[in-house]
N, C-alpha and C positions, 0 to 999 in steps of 0.2 A: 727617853725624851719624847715630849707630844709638842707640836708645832699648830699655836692654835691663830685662828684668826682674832687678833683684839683691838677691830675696831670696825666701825660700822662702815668705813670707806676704801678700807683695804689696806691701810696707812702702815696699819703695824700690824707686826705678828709680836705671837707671846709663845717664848720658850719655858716648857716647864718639867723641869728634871727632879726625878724621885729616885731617891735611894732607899731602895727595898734591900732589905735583908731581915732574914730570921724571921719569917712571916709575916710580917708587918714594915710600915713607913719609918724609915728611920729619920729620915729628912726632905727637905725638896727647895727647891730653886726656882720662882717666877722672874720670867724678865722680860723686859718689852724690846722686840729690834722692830725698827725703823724700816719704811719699805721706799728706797730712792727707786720709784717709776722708771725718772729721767737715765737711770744709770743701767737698767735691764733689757737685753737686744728682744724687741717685739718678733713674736713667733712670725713669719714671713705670712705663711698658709692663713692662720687664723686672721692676723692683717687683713690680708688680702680680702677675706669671708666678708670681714666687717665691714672694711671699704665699697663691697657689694651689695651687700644688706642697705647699708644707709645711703648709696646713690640714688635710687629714688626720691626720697625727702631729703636730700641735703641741701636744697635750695630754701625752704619751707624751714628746718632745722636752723638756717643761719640766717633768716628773717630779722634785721635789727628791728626792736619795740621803742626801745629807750636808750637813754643814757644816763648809767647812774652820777646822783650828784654828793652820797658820802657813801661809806662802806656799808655793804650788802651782806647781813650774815645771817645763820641758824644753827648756834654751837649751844642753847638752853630751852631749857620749856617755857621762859616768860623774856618777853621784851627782844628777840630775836628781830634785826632790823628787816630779814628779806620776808619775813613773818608780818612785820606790820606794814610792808608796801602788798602781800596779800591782801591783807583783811582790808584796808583801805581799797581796795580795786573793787572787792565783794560788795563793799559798803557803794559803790560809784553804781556799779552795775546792776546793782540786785534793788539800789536804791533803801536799805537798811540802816537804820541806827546804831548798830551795832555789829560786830561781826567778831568771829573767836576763833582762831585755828589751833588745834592740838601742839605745837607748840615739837620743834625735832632738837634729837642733840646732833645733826649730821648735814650734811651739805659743805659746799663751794664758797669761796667768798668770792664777791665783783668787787674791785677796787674802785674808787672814785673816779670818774671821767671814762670806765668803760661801758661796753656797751650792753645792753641786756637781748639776750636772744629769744627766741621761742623755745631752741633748747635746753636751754637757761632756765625758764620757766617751767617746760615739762620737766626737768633733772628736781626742781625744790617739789614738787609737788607730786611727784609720783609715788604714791603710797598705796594702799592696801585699804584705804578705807575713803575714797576722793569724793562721795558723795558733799553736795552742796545742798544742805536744805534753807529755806524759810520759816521762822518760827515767830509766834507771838509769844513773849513770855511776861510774867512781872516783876518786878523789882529783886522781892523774893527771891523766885526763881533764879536770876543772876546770880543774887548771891551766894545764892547754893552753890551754882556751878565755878563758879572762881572761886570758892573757898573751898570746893572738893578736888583741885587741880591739885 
């Protein structure tokens, strides 16, 4: 049996049992378990670590920005709400027409009436490729790029 990780947030794991014999796959078995967080006793030490690590910025980390006023999400590549209160901030500050973000299947939801953090914002936005550019492009060009998604 292989115990694999199947899902981008830690959420679920995936069991998957192979019945080998006679040289070869006779069979096999995928399944998804469910990972309850709330229900596993946090290692004390490691605890402890992170509570250390992050006391310097925890004040800065828990900076209210906002208050959301519907559901906050990024579970698709298109029309992701926490996705389009990015691209609208882009559009505010960069002062743009337009604005495009790649678009996650992964993150947190905020509920209505909470509050949005700074950590909030680094957690959606920390990826691998954060660059922010400026571009002039034409008409064309857009459409290129939204019909190449």
């Amino acid at each position: 049996a292989m115990v694999i990780n199947a899902s981008s947030t830690g959420k679920i794991l995936g069991g998957w049992d192979l019945d080998v014999g006679k040289g070869r796959v006779q069979g096999y078995r995928y399944k998804y378990m469910p990972v309850f967080s709330n229900m596993i006793k946090p290692d004390e030490e490691m605890a402890a670590y992170i509570q250390k690590v992050r006391a310097p910025y925890e004040k800065k980390l828990s900076e209210p920005l906002a208050v959301t006023e519907s559901l906050l999400y990024r579970r698709d590549n298109f029309n992701g709400t926490f996705d389009q209160l990015l691209v609208q901030a882009l559009m505010e500050e960069m002062d743009a027409e337009a604005a495009f973000s790649p678009g996650f299947r992964w993150g947190y939801a905020k509920l209505p009436g909470e509050t949005i953090t700074l950590e909030d914002v680094m957690g959606q936005t920390a990826i691998t490729y954060p660059q922010v550019t400026i571009n002039e492009y034409t008409g064309e060009t857009i459409k290129m790029i939204m019909e190449d998604v």
